[in-house]
N, C-alpha and C positions, 0 to 999 in steps of 0.2 A: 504494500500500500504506500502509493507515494506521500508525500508530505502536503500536495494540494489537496488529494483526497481528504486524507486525514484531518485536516484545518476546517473544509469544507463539514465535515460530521461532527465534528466537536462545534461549530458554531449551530449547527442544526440541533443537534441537542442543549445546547446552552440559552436555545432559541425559545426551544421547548419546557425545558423546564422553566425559565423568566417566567413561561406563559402560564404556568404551575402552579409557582410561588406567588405570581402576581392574583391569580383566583385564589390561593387558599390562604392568603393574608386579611382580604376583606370578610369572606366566609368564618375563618378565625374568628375575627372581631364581632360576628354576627354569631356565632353557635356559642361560642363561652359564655356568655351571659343570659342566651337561651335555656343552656341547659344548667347553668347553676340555678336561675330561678324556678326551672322546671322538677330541678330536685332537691335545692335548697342546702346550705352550706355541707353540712355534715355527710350526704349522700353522694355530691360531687365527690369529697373528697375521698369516700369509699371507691366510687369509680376510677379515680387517679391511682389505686394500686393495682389495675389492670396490670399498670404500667411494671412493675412486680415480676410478672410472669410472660410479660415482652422481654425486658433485659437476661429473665435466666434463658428463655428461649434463644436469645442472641448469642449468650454464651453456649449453646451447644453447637452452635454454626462450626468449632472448631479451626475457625477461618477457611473454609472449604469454598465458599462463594468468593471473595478474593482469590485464594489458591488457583479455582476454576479460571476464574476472568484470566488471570497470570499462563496458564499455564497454553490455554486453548487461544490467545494473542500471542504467544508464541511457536503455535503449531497451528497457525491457519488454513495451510493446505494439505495438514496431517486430520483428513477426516475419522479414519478409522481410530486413532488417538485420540479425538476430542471425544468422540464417544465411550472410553472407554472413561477417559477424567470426569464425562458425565455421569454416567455411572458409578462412578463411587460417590461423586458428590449428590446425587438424586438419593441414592437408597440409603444414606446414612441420615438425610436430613427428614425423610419418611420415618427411621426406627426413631429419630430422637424426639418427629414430634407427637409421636404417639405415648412414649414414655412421659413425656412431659406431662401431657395432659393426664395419663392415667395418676401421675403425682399430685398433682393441683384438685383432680377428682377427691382421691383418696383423701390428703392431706392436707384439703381446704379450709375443714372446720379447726384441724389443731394450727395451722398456721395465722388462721385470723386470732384465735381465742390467744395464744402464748408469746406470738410473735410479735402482732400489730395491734395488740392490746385494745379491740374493738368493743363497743359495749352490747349486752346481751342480745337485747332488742333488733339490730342491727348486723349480728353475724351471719344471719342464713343470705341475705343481701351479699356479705363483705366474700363470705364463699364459692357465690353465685359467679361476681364478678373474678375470679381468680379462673375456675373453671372455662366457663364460656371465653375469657381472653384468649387460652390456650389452646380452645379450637378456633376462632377465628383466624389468631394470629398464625395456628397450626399451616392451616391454608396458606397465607403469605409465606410463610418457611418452603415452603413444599414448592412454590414457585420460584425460586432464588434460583436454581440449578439453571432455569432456562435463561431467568433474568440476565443473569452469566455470558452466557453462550452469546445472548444478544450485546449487552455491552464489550463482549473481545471482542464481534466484529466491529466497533466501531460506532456501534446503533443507537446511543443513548437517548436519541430521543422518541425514540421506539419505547422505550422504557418509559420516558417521563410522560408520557402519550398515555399508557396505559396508569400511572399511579394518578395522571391527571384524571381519569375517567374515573378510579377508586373515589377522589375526590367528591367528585360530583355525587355517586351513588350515595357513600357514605355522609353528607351534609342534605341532601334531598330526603333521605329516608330517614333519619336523625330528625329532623324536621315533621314529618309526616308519624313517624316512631310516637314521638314526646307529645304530639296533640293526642293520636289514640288513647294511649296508655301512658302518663308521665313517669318513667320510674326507670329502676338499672337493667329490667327484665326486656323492656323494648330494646334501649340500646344495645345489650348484648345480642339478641336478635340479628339487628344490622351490623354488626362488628361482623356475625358472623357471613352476612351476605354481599357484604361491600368485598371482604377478602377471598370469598370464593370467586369473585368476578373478576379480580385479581388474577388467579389461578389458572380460568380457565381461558382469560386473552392469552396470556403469555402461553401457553400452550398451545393455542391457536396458531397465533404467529410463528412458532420454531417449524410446527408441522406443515406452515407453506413455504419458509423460509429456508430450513434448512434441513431438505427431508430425510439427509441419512443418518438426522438425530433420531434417537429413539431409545428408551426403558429397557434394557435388557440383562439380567444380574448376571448372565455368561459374559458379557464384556468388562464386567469387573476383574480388575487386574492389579497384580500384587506389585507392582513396579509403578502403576500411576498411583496406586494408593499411598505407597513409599511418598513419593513426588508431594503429593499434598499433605501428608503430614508433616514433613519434615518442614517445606515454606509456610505451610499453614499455622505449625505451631506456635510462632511470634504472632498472626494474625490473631489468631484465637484469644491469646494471653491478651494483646492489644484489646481485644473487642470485648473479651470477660471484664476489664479494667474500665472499660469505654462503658459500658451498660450497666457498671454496679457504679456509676457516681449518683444517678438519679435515686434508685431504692434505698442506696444507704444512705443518703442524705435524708430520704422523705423516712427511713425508720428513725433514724437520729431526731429530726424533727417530731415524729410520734410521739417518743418514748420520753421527749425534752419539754414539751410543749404541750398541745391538743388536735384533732381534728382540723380546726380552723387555719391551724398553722400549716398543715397540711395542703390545704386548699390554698391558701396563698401562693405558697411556694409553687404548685402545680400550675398556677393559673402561670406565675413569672418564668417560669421554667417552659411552660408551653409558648407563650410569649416570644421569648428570649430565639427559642428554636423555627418559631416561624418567620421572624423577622430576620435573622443571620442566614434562614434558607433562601433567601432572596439574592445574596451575594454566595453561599458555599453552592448551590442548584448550578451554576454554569463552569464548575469546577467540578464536578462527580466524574470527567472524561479525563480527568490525570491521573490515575491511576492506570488506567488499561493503556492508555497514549506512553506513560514510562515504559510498563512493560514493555511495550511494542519497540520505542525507539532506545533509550537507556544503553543497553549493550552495546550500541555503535555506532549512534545515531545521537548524541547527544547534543551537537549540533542542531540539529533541528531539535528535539526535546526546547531547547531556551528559546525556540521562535516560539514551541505553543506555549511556553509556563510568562512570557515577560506580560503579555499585557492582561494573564490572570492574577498574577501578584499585584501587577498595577490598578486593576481592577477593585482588587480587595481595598489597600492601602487609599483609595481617592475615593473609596466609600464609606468606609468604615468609620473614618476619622471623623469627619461632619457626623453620623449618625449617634457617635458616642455624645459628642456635644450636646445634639439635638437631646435625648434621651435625658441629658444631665438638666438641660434647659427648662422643657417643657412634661415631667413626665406625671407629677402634679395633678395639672390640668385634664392632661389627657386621659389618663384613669379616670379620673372624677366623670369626664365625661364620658365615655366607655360603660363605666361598671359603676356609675352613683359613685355619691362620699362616702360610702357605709363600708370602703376595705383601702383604706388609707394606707394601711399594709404593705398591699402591692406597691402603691407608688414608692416606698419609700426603700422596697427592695428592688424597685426595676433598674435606678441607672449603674447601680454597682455591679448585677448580674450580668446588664446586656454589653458593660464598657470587657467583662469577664469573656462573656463570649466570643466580644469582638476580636481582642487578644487572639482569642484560641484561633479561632478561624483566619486571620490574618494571612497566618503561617501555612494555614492549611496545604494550598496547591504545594509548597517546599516538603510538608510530612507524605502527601501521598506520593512522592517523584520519589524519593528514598524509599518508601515501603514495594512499590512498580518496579524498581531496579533490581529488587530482591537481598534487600536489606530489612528483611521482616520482624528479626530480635529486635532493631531498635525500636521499633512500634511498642514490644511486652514491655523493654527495658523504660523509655520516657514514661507511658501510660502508666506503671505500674508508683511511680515517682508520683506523679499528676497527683493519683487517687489518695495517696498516703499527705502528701501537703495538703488537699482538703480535707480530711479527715481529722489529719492535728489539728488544721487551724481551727476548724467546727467545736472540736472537743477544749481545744484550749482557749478561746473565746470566751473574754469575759465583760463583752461591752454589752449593748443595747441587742435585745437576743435577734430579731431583723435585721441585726449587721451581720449576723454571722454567718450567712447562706455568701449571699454576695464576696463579704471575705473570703470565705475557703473558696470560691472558684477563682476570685482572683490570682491568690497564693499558689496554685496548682495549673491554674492556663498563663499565666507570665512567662513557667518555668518551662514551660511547653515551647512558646512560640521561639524563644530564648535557647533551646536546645534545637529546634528544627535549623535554625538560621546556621548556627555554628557546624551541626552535622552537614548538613545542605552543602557547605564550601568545603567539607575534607571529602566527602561521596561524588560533586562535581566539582571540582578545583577550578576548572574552565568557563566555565557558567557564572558570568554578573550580570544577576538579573537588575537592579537596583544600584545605584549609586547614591554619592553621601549629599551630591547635589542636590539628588531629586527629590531626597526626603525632607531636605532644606525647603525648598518648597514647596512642598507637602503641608510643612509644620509651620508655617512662618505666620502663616494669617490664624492656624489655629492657638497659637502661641496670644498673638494678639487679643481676638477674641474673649482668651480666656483673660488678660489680665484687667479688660473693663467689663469681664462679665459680672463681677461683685457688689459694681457701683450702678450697675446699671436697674433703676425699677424697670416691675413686672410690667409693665404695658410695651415699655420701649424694645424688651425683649426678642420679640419677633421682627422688628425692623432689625434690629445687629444681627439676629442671625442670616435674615436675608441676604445683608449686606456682605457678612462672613461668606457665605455659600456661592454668591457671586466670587468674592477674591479667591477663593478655594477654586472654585471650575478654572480661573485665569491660570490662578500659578500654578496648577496639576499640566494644564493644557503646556506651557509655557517650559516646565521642566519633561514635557515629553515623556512624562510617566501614565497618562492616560487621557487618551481624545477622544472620547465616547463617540462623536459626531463621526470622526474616521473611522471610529472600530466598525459603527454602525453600518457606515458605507462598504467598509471590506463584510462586513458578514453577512450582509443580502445578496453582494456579489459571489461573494463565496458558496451562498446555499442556490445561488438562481443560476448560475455561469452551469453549463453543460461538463462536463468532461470530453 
């Protein structure tokens, strides 16, 4: 695959996911508030430990969906091979998620009653919802294998096409759900129908796509299986570490606090993730694009990573501002005065994520090249700095969510940068110019933001956001208007 092609599909999919994030950002801010009313503090926050038996299910992945994308972008025109890395990755993700669910079945009621310290009234509810996540979510596990195969070719917006359509299902029926029946029994329901429809495109697609994929346990082979355990096992560790920030944090919270703190935290954590997927969504194609080019192509690899880093960096930075500025208000107006809470956890959480994500496209190019231990090795650092700082936290107890993610994604983005220059020595994406002005009007901004009253507010940051697009444009770190132009040419121009 030449380097046009490959340009040309990573802006298609980065086309498509925008289109993604830009629908499920407003949707967001329309169903949170839906269904918190619909089911009223304490009930919400029983549904936010779906979230629980997402993350353990993540961690059975074993990194095998990564492994897959890895392995099958680099044996393109090794069909008989991709099938066989299919196979192992399809029928391992079938045992694990039927075990799952048979756990969550079983050991639903001692997990809610011992674990998450739920009160009586409320545990056949807190049970419910462990359960049926594990078969909905079962469904999305089960589709990974294909998702795979479709993003090695290159296809991601094939993918984000189909998570878009999840979308739609899932907030349509959510909707129609919560009028019938307001309660966790309808939405479990759609959990479980939105991810079957999941399931069954991406199946669809591989069967016209690429028909000499196919389910067969004979083509299971003890030499691809090798192959992905061995890359996979840094994946895995990464992703186990990656999925227990949220539960441990929301058990910590439980056992610290109450319900309602629960619910906070979920709504800012949900938040937080939908608004950073607006900028991480056109970056999910650096990973399989490392794989692909990395080995000896890394030349091209720094044409597709410069203007995603640039990308991050000339949006990020305004939005932390923004978030610090007006976060207040916009809560208030969002979800009423009546959860003061969130606002006053959102700018620390979402300046946390932006950090992490910053770095992102440098951590997936090191993880793509096949340098997958440092994934367990940072991640495993990440999770233990949040968890001191949470537990050794002794200020106002709403700081201390925001803190520990700080503490734990600074050291992130901080280790990506420094690994990034010994893994590509040759690759400068950034310069010290460019960050120069990057930071010059943010610098400003912030030293009259103090004195500045709340009305006048919104004029300086205007005016910031203006100087901000100059000097981004100006230091050549990102021309949205040019990128715009190369990437409709890019996805319209014929081959």
């Amino acid at each position: 695959m030449n380097l046009l092609d490959l340009k040309r599909r990573f802006a298609a999919g980065s086309l498509t996911g925008l289109a993604r994030v830009a629908l499920a950002i407003p949707l967001y801010f329309i169903l949170t508030p839906y269904v918190l009313h619909a089911l009223g503090t304490e009930r919400f926050g029983l549904w936010a430990f779906g979230t629980l038996v997402i993350s353990v299910m993540t961690l059975t992945d074993f990194g095998f969906k990564n492994a897959l994308v890895y392995y099958v972008a680099r044996n393109l025109e090794d069909t008989a091979r991709i099938n066989r890395y299919f196979n192992v990755a399809f029928l391992l993700f079938v045992a694990m998620t039927m075990l799952v669910f048979a756990i969550a079945y079983a050991a639903g009621p001692l997990i809610v009653r011992e674990l998450l310290n739920v009160k009586i009234e409320l545990r056949d509810e807190a049970a419910f919802v462990l359960w049926v996540t594990a078969l909905g979510f079962g469904l999305r596990f089960v589709a990974l294998p294909f998702q795979a195969v479709v993003e090695a070719h290159q296809r991601h917006a094939v993918s984000q096409a189909i998570l878009l359509l999840w979308l739609v299902v899932n907030f349509v029926g959510t909707l129609i759900a919560l009028n019938i029946r307001p309660d966790i029994y309808a939405l479990g329901a759609i959990s479980i129908l939105s991810n079957l429809v999941v399931l069954a495109a991406f199946i669809t697609y591989t069967k016209i796509q690429f028909r000499f994929l196919g389910v067969d346990p004979r083509r299971v082979s003890a030499s691809e299986a090798k192959d992905m355990v061995i890359y996979g096992g840094g994946i895995h560790a990464a992703t186990l570490l990656i999925a227990s920030r949220e539960p441990v944090l929301k058990v910590l919270i439980a056992r610290t606090q109450d319900l309602a703190g629960v619910a906070t935290f979920e709504i800012v954590f949900r938040l937080c993730t939908q608004l950073v997927s607006f900028v991480a969504t056109p970056l999910l194609g650096t990973f399989s694009a490392a794989a692909l080019l990395a080995r000896d192509r890394t030349d091209e690899l720094g044409h597709v990573l410069r203007p995603m880093l640039g990308f991050c960096l000339a949006t990020f930075v305004p939005a932390i501002l923004f978030f610090a500025s007006f976060s207040e208000s916009l809560v208030s107006l969002w979800l009423g005065p009546d959860f003061p809470q969130v606002s006053a956890m959102l700018p620390g959480a979402f300046t946390a994520f932006s950090v992490y994500y910053t770095t992102e496209v440098l951590y997936k190019s090191i993880e793509g090249s096949g340098w997958s231990v440092y994934s367990a090795l940072v991640q495993s650092i990440v999770l233990s700095l949040m968890v001191g700082t949470f537990l050794a936290w002794d200020g106002p107890a709403g700081a201390a969510v925001p803190a520990a993610l700080l503490s734990g994604f600074v050291f992130f983005s901080l280790s990506n940068v420094a690994v990034f220059r010994v893994r590509f020595p040759t690759l400068r994406l950034v310069t010290s110019a460019q960050l120069g002005w990057l930071l010059a009007p943010a610098c400003a901004y912030l030293l009259v933001l103090r004195w500045l009253p709340p009305a006048v507010l919104p004029v300086a940051f205007f005016v910031y956001s203006i100087l901000h697009i100059v000097c981004v444009r100006r230091a050549n770190l990102f021309d949205v208007f040019n990128v715009a132009r190369r990437v409709v040419k890019m996805v319209t121009v014929k081959q």
